[in-house]
N, C-alpha and C positions, 0 to 999 in steps of 0.2 A: 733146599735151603739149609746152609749151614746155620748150628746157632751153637752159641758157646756159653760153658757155663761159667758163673762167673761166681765169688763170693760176694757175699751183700756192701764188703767195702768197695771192691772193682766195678761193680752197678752204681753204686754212688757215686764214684770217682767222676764213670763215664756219662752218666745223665746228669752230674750239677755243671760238668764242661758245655753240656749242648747249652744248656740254660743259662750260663755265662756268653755263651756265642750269640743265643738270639738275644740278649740284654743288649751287649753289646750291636749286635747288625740294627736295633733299634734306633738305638743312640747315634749309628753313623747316619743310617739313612733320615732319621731327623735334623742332622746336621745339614746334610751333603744334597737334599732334596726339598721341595713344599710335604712332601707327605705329612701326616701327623699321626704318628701311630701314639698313643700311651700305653705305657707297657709297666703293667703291675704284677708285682712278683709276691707269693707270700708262701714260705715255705718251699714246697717242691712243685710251684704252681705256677706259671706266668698267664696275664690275660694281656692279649692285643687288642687293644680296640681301636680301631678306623676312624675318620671324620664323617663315616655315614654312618656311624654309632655298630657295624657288626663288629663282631669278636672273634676270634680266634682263640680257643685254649689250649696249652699244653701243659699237660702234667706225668708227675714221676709216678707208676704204678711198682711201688720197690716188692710187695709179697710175686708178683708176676716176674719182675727186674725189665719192665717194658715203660716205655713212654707212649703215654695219649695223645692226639688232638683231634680236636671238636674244632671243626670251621663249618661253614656253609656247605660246602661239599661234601661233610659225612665226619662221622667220626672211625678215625685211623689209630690203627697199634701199631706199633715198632719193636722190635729186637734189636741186640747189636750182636752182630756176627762175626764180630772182631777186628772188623775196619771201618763199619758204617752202622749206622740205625736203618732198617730195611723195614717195611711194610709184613705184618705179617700174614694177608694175603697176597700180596703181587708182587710182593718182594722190590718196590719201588725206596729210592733214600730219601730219607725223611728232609733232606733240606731242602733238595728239589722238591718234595710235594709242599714244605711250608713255602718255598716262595712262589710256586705257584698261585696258592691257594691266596696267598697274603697279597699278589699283582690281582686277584679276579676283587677281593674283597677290596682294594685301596684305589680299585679303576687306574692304574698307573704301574709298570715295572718294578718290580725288590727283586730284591738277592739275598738271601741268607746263607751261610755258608758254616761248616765245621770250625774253619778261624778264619778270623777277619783282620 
């Protein structure tokens, strides 16, 4: 797995863009669907929470330069490797694993994506 280094402004740059994305994929699919996600953000923090009250976390870990999430399926680290946020065991992209995680938690299909 490649991983790239990055200075602490290009780590910032690149995880306040994911966290703008999922703001945003929130907001669409609250629109565009019944879902009801609330999505609270505080700092480098967003929390998802469901209509059957689970959560999703994600947040900015900047001394590592990685992103967390804490859903029911486990808690996951990310890298960005210079095109995507990748899992740092399975090398899996973090927007696939959030809308995964976010269709099992919501009982219904999401999409989140890089930009919407």
């Amino acid at each position: 797995m490649n991983r790239i280094v990055m200075t602490d402004l290009e780590y910032q740059n690149q995880a306040e863009s994911v966290l703008k994305a999922i703001e945003k994929a929130c907001d669409r699919l609250n629109d565009e669907s019944d879902v009801d996600i609330d999505n609270q953000r505080t700092g480098g923090m967003i929390t998802l929470t469901f209509s059957n009250r689970s959560q999703i976390i994600i947040n900015l870990q900047k001394p590592l330069q990685e992103i967390w999430m804490a859903a029911r399926a486990g808690g996951f680290h990310y890298k960005f490797n210079g095109e995507q946020w990748t899992d740092t065991k399975d090398a899996s992209e973090f927007f696939a694993n959030l809308s995964r995680y976010a269709s099992e938690q919501a009982g219904q299909p999401l999409v989140f994506a890089a930009s919407v």
